[in-house]
C-alpha positions as CSV (number, residue, x, y, z in Angstrom):
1,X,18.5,-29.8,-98.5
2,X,15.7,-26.9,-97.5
3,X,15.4,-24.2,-98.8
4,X,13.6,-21.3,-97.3
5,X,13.0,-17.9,-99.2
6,X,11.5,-15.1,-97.1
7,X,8.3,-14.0,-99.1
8,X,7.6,-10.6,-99.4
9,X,4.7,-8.9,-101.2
10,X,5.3,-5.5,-103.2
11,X,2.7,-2.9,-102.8
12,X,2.0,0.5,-103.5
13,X,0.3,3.2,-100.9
14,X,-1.0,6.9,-101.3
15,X,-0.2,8.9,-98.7
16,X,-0.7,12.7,-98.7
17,X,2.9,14.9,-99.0
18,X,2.9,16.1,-95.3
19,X,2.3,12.4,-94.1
20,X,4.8,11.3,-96.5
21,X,7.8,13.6,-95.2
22,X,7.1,12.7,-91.5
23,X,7.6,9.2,-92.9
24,X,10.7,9.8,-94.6
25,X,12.2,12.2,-91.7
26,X,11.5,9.1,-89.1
27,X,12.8,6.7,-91.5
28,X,15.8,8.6,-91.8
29,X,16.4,9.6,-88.1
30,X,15.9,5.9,-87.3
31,X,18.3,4.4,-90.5
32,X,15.4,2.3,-91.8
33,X,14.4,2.9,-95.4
34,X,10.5,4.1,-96.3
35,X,9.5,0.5,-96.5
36,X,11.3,-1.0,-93.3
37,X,9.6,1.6,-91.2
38,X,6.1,1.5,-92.5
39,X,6.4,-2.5,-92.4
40,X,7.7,-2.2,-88.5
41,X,5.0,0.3,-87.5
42,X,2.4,-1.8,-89.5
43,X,3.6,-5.3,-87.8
44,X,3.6,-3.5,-84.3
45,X,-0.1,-2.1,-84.6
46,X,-0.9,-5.3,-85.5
47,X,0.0,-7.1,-82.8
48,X,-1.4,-4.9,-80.3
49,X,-4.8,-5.6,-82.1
50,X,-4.4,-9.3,-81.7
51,X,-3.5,-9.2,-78.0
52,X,-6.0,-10.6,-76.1
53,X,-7.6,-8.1,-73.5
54,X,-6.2,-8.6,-70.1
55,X,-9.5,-9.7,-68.0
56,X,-11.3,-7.3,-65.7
57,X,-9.0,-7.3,-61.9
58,X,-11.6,-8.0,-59.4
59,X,-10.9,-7.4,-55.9
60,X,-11.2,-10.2,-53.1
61,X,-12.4,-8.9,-49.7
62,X,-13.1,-11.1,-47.0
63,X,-15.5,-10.5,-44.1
64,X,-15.7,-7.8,-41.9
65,X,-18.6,-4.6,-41.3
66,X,-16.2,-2.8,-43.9
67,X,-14.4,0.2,-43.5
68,X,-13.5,2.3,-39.9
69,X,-16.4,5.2,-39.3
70,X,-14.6,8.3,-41.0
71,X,-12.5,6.4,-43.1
72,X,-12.7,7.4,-46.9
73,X,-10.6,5.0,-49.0
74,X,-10.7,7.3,-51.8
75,X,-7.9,9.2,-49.8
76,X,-5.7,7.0,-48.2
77,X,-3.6,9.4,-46.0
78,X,-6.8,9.7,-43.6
79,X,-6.1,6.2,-43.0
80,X,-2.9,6.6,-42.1
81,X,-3.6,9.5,-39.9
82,X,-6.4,7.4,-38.4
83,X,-3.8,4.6,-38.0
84,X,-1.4,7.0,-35.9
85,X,-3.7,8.4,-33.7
86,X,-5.5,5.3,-32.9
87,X,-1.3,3.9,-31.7
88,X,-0.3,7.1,-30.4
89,X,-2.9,9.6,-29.7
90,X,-4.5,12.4,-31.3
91,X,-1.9,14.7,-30.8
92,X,-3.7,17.9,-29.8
93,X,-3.2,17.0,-26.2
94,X,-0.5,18.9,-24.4
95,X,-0.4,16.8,-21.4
């Protein structure tokens, strides 16, 4: 038969008395006790330190003399005006 007991280490933090009441008023509004809160918020910060950084996105262009004269990528609606006029026209033509 095992037997598994779920260890748990008591300790004792300082925290100053307007820290200390936001801690008890989240506990509260949450239902966890003092203890159950701090241990979540401790085990969540934690993690997100031992994530592994996501690597650096690097963008794959192939060929090509790059972008149309006129065409600033930085605002993309100029290519889509670009687009239109090169299909239908540039629109200032009454004829």
């Amino acid at each position: 038969m095992n037997i598994c007991y779920a260890m748990r280490m008591r300790t004792s933090i300082s925290l100053d008395d307007r820290l200390a009441e936001r801690v008890r008023r989240k506990a509260n509004d949450e239902g966890l006790s003092v203890s159950a809160l701090i241990a979540r918020i401790l085990d969540d910060a934690l993690k997100r330190q031992d994530r592994q950084p996501e690597p650096a996105f690097r963008l794959v262009t192939v060929g090509g003399e790059g972008t149309y004269p006129g065409v600033d990528l930085d605002r993309p609606r100029t290519l889509l005006v670009a687009e239109d006029e090169a299909r239908y026209g540039s629109g200032g033509d009454d004829s």
